[in-house]
C-alpha positions, 0 to 999 in steps of 0.5 A, spaced: 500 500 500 502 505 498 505 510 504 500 516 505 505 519 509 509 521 502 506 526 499 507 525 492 502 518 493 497 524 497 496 527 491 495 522 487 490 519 491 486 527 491 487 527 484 484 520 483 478 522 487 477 530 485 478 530 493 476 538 495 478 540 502 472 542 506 474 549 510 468 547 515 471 541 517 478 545 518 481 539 514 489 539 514 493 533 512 500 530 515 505 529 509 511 528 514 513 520 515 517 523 521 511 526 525 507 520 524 512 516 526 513 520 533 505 520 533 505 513 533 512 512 538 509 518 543 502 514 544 506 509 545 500 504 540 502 495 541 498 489 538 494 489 545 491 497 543 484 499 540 485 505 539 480 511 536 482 515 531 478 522 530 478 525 523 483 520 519 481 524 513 484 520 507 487 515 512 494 517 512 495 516 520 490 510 520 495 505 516 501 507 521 496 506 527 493 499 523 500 496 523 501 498 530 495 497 534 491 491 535 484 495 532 483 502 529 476 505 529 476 511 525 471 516 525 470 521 520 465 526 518 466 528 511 462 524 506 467 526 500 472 521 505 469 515 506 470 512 499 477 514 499 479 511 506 475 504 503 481 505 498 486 507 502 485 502 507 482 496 504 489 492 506 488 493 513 483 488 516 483 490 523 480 497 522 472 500 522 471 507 518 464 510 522 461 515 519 459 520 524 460 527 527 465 525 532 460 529 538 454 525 537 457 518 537 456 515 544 464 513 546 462 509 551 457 505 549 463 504 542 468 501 547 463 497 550 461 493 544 468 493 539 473 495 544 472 487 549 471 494 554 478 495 554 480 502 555 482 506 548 487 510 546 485 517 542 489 519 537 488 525 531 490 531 527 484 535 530 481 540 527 483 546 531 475 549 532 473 544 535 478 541 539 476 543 545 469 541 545 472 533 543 478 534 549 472 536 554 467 531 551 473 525 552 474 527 559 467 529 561 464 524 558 468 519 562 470 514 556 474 509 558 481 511 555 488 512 558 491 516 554 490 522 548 496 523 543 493 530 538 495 534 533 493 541 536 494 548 534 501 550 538 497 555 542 493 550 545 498 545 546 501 551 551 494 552 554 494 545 555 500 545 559 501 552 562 500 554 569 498 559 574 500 567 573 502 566 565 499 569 559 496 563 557 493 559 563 485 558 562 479 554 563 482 549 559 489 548 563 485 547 569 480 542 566 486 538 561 490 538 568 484 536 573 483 530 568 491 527 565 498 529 565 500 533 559 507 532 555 509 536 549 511 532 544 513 537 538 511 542 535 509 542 528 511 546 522 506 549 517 510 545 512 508 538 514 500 539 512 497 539 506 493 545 504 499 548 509 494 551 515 497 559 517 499 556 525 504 552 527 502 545 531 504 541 536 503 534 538 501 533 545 500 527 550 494 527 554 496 520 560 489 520 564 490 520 571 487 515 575 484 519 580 484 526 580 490 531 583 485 534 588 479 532 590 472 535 590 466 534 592 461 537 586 465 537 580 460 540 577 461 547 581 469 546 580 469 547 573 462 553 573 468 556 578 472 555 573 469 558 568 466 563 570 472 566 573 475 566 566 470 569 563 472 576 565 480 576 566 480 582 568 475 581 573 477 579 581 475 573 582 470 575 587 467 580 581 467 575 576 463 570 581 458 575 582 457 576 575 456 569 572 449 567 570 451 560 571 454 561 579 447 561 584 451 563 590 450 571 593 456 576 593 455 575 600 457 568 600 462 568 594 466 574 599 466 569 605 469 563 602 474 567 598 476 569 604 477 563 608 481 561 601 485 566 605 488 568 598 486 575 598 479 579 595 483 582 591 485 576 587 484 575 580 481 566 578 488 567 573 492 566 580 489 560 583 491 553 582 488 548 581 488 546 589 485 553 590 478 552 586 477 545 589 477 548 596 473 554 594 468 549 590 468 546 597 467 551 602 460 554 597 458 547 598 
């Protein structure tokens, strides 16, 4: 079968098919056999792994990961994909091509049927509007995984990982961090994709932990918390507390525990770790 991770066989394979990238779908695709190859090593894929692939596009990384893993399921969105991958892929027997939008498939139920109820590894090249919303859904949605191996926007690779003072910690470092360990693989050149995005990329490593790093007795408010004290920055935590439609307790009570948290009412959600916003969810509670 001829390697995808070439370029020259990517084009052959567009052309064969009057393949036209869909900017809805913000599709990219690898065409560095090197950054495939650290992918595969990174998720640390063996024949013992059912691994879940999200957005294979026209199969590039699905041929590296059916050579590497036990079974691939691959979920792709686009119709104008699917004949391709049944081309792309037909010498794997060890792969199912489900045509779905990735944020309405029941993971859980997926690894239950297909998976002997083993949990997956996730691997993609994720369009970079949506990876925030598929990251959260996998974690929030309590799929049985134990790691996510994904190409995402540099910046977001950083957000992931960033801690708390800097420009770049966010609702989403605390919420990646809550529920894995992030490792940065590499980062990606523009050139390594096809159409060429306009950002620079990273490969990053998300190791779900087996238990939280804090504990907290609503993890539901925990990440309102969160939330609501991102969605003003410049707002004090108090301030930006009081503001949010989606936090029910009075000032009054925001006050008070905020200054039980002893980190002073003038501090602003960006300072506090992640220890801090559990504490604070349970003194509401």
């Amino acid at each position: 079968m001829a390697d995808l991770g070439n370029p020259k066989n990517t084009i052959a394979v567009l052309q064969k098919y009057q393949f036209n990238f869909a900017k809805k779908f913000g599709q990219n695709f690898l065409i560095d056999t090197h950054v495939l190859d650290k992918i595969i090593q990174a998720a640390e894929i063996t024949k013992e792994d059912y691994v879940l692939e999200i957005g294979p596009g026209i199969g590039t990384m699905t041929q590296y990961l059916c050579e590497a893993a036990k079974a691939v399921i691959a979920v792709e969105i686009d119709d104008n994909l699917i004949p391709i991958l049944q081309d792309t892929l037909q010498a794997y027997d060890n792969v199912t091509v489900l045509h779905q939008d990735i944020l309405k498939v029941d993971l859980t139920e997926l690894v239950r049927e297909r998976c002997e109820g083993k949990p997956i590894k996730v691997v993609a090249n994720l369009p970079y509007y949506i990876t925030t919303p598929i990251i959260m859904g996998l974690f929030e949605g309590q799929v049985p995984l134990t790691s996510v191996t994904v190409m995402v926007q540099k910046e977001v690779a950083q957000r992931m990982q960033a801690g708390p003072g800097t420009k770049d910690y966010g609702a989403l470092s605390l919420a990646v961090q809550y529920f894995s360990q992030p490792y940065l693989v590499a980062n990606v050149p523009p050139n390594c994709f096809m159409p060429r995005p306009k950002v620079g990329s990273a490969v990053i490593r998300l190791t779900r932990h087996e238990k939280p790093p804090v504990e907290v007795k609503d993890q539901r408010l925990l990440f309102a918390l969160i939330r609501a004290s991102f969605n003003q920055r410049r707002k004090t935590l108090v301030n930006g507390l009081s503001n949010s439609p989606e936090i029910s307790f009075s000032k009054e009570e925001i006050l008070k525990a905020v200054e039980a948290l002893g980190a002073g009412l003038t501090v602003r959600g960006e300072a506090l770790t992640l220890e801090q916003f559990a504490r604070l969810a349970d003194l509401l509670k």
